[in-house]
N, C-alpha and C positions, 0 to 999 in steps of 0.2 A: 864865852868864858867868864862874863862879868855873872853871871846866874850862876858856876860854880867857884868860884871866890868867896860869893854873898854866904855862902853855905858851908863851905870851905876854907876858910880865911887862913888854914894851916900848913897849907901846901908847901912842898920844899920847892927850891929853883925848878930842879928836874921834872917833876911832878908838874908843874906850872907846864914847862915848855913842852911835855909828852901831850898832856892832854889839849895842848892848842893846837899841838897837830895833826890831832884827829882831824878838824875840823877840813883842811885842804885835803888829807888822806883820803878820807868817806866821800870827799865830793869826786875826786879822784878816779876813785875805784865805781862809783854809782853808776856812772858814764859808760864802765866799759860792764860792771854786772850788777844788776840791780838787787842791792841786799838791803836798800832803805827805802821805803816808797817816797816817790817824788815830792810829792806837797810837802813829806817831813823832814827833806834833809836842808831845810831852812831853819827848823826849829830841831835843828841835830842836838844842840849841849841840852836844851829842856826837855824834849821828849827820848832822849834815848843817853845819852850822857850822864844826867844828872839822874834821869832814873836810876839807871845802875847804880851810880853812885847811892842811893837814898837807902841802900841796904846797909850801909856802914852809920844810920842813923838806928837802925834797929841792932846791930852786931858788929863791934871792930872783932876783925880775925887777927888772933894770935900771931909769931911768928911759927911758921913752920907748918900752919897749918893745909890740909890740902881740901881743893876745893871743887866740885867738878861743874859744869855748866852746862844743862844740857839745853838741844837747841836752840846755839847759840847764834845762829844765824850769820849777822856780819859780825860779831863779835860781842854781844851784849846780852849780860851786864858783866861778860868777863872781861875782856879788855879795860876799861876806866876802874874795876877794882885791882885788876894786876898791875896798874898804876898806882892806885894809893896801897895796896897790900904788897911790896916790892918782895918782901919775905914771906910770905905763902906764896904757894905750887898751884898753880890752874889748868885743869882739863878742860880745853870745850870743846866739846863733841857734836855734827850736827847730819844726820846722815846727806844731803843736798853738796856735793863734791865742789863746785864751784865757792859755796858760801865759806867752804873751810881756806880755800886758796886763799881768799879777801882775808880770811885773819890772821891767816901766815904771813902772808906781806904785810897786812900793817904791823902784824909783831916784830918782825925783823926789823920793820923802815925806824918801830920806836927804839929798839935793841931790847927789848923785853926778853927776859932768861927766865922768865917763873913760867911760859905758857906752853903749854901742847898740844896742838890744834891737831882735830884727829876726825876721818870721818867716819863714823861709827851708830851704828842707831844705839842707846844708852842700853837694849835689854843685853847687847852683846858684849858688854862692858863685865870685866872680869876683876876689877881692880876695885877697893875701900876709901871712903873717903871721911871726913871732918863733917862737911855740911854739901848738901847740892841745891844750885841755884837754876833757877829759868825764870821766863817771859811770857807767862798765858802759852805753853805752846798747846796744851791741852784742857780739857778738864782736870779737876784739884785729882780725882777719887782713882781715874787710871792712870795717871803720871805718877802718884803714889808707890800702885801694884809695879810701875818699869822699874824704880829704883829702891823699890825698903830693904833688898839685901845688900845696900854697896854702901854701908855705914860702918866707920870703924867705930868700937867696941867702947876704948877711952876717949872721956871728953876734958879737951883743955880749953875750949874758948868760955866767954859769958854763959852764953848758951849751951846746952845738952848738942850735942851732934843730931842733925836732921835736916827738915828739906825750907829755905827760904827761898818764896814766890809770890814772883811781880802779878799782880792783876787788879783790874778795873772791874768798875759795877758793882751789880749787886749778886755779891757770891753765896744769898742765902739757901739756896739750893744746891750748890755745888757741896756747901759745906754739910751738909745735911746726909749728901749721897758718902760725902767723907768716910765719916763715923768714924774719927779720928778725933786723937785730943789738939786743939791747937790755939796759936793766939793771931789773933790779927789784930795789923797798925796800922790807920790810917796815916798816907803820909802828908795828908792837908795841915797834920799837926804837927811835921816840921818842914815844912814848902809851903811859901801862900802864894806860887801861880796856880791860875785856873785850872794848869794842866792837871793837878795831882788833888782836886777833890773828892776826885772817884778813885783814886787808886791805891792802891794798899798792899801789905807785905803780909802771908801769910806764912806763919812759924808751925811746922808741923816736926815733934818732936821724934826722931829714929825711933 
């Protein structure tokens, strides 16, 4: 938690005490289904916590806005945003039925009322949203083609409505296969652990 404070420093009570409980939650839940690999649920807040969070360093979401996550695995990057976004609405969808369980109980255990944990693979998703978020679950160019019809229309945040995604490396070929307009943020330039010199937020406009 001292790695999201340093970055963080604006947290309300509540917000403080949800997101420390991740920390016993995840080790918790690991034990009985494994949604975090071993080696990383030591470096839980740096490599999956803070990540998440690192998208609100590119985009604070409005109030109200909705937000969908796909392949969210044990909960990430929607969970730690449904904490600092208390007033936006989050979908996250992962088809893997066990993975969704693990986010219903920790959303419960936090009392979170913005989340709908749902298993569904994102092409059968029928519902519009603000922005969608994920985690490398795919390549940039066909995670693109599963959701560019589930964009609502009006844009109220900073940003145009579209797709913000976490990933590592070197995405010059991915971006390439894209052929999509977009921007990418390196997030070394607002994190300086090691974790996050390769990794980056790619903004792909609806």
């Amino acid at each position: 938690m001292k790695q999201v404070l340093k970055y963080f420093p604006n947290l309300t009570p509540l917000q403080v005490k949800q997101l420390t409980q991740l920390g016993e939650l995840y080790r918790d839940w690991n034990e009985k289904i494994n949604v975090i690999s071993r080696k990383d649920i030591d470096f839980l807040y740096e490599r999956h916590v803070l990540h998440s969070l690192s998208l609100a360093k590119v985009m604070q979401f409005t109030s109200g806005s909705l937000i969908l996550d796909v392949g969210t695995g044990g909960g990430f990057p929607g969970i730690p945003l449904a904490i600092l976004y208390p007033d936006s609405h989050f979908h996250l969808v992962d088809s893997i039925g066990k993975k969704i369980k693990v986010v219903q109980e920790v959303s419960q255990a936090l009392r979170l009322q913005n989340i709908k944990a749902e298993q569904i693979r994102a092409e059968e998703l029928r519902n519009r949203y603000d922005f969608v978020l994920s985690r490398a679950v795919t390549q940039l160019a066909p995670f693109y083609e599963w959701v560019k019809g589930k964009f609502l229309k009006e844009n109220h945040n900073p940003l145009n409505n579209g797709i913000l995604y976490l990933k590592g490396g070197d995405l010059a070929e991915e971006l390439q296969a894209l052929k999509k307009k977009h921007v990418v943020y390196s997030l070394s330039d607002f994190f300086e652990e090691e974790f996050f010199e390769t990794k980056k937020v790619v903004y792909i406009p609806a």
